[in-house]
C-alpha distance (Angstrom), angle and dihedral (degrees) to the residues before:
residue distance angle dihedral
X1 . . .
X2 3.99 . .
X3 4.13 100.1 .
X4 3.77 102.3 -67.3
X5 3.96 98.7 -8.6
X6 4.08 129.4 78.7
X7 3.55 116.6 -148.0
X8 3.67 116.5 -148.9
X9 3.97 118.5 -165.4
X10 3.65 101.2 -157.1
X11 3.90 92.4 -169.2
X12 3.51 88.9 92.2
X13 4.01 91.1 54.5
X14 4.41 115.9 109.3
X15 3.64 135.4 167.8
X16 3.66 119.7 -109.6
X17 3.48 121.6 -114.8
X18 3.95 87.0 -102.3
X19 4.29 82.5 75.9
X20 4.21 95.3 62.8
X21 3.85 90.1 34.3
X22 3.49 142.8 66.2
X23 3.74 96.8 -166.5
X24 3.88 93.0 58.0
X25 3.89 109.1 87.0
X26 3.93 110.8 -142.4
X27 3.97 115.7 -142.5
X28 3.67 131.6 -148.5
X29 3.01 124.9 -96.5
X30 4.11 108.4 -109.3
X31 3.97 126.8 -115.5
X32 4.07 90.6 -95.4
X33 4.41 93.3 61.5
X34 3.70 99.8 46.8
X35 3.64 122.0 92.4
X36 3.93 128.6 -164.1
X37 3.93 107.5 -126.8
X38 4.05 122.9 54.9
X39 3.55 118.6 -87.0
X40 4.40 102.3 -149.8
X41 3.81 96.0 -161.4
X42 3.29 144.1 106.6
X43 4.24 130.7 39.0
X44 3.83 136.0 -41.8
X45 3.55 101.4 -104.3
X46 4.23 97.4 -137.3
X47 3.87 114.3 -161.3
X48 3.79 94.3 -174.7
């Protein structure tokens, strides 16, 4: 935190192995790591 503002260094953001495998279940996030307003950042995920 830098006063009233959180930096976030996404470099250190992967997919888990539940994104290159459709034997890996993905869960949901819980209550605590959602946030109510959109976030635009990161990269179109492209599945073709």
């Amino acid at each position: 935190m830098a006063g009233d503002r959180l930096i976030v260094d996404l470099n250190f953001a992967y997919n888990p192995s539940c994104a290159y495998d459709e034997a890996w279940a993905c869960p949901l996030p819980g209550v605590d790591n959602r946030v109510d307003v959109e976030l635009r950042v990161g990269e179109l995920y492209s599945t073709y």
